[in-house]
C-alpha angles and dihedrals in degrees: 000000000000107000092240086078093077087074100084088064105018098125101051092035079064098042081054105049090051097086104004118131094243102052110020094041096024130022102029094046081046090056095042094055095050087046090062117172105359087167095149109001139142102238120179113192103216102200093012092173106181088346104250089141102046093045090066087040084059093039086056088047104269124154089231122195120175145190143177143185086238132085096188083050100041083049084057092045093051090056098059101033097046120204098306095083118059112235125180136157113253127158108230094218086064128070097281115231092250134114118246110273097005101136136062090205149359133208129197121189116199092326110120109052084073093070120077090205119044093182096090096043094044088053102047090047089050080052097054103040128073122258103282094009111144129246109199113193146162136196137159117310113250087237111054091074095052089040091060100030104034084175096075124084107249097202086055125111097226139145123224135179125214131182128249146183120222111188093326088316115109125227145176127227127199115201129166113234117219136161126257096256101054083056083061110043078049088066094045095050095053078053096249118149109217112234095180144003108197133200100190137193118219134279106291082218090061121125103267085221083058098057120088103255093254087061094047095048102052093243085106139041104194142343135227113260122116122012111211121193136192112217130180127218112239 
């Protein structure tokens, strides 16, 4: 799925995503914790889309920079963060138009699992960050797919669409399915170390009525859902 494609909803993706369970609960608390104390860094958002992430990076102190492969995204984006955050559109599977070991870190929100080959993103983040700079990043998690289609092959390269609602508007998304280990021997390969790999529970700070009923209720303690990793440029 080329990013561009988020134009179409980009608005109410954004307006969504706001208060839904996933990102604002979720994803995004998840991302913050394993940012830590970004006072004074140099951050790059790889796959911004409308800057919720980089505006609480710049809230904790972080030099954010950002950019996305879509213009409709990049324009929100532009409105919350304001002027003191550069922005531009660049397509991660392309050179980016920044300089070799300019970043301290950079995170990547739910950006990967659309490209069919990581080899050409990986490199070009391990370019653009310092050595041992950090690249924090989360995807979907390899086992949501064979939990609910028990059918597929788990260990099988494979893409796959599903249908969703954002804010009353409906959208498809486009992702590439791929097993644990050939995330990890992607890593490798762009020459990253992990650091960590993180299964976490939502935010303790998350809506009781937004919670599935086994969270709320104290029977569980997380779901599968994303995997977010910290990996270290070597």
């Amino acid at each position: 799925m080329k990013a561009d494609h988020y134009d179409e909803f980009a608005a109410s993706y954004d307006a969504e995503n706001a208060g839904s369970l996933l990102n604002a609960w979720y994803e995004r608390p998840a991302m913050v914790r394993l940012a830590g104390d970004v006072r004074g860094r140099k951050v790059l958002d790889a796959g911004c889309g409308s800057g919720p992430l980089s505006a609480e990076l710049r809230d904790r102190g972080a030099d954010m920079t950002g950019f996305d492969g879509s213009p409709a995204m990049i324009e929100l984006a532009r409105r919350r963060l304001g002027d003191d955050v550069p922005l531009t559109v660049a397509d991660l599977t392309q050179p980016l138009p920044y300089a070799d070991d300019t970043f301290d870190d950079v995170v990547s929100s739910l950006v990967l699992h659309y490209f069919e080959d990581w080899h050409a993103p990986l490199t070009e983040l391990h370019r653009v960050l310092k050595p041992g700079g950090r690249l924090i990043l989360s995807v979907n998690h390899p086992l949501v797919r064979p939990f609910f289609f028990p059918e597929e092959d788990y260990f099988a390269f494979r893409q796959y669409s599903e249908e969703y609602e954002f804010a009353g508007r409906p959208g498809t998304l486009t992702f590439w399915h791929r097993p644990l280990h050939a995330m990890t021997d992607a890593f490798a390969a762009a020459n990253f170390h992990i650091a960590s790999i993180v299964e976490p529970p939502p935010s303790p700070d998350t809506p009781a009525e937004l919670l599935p009923p086994r969270i709320a209720s104290g029977e569980r303690t997380a779901f599968v859902c994303f995997l977010f990793f910290v990996l270290e440029a070597r």
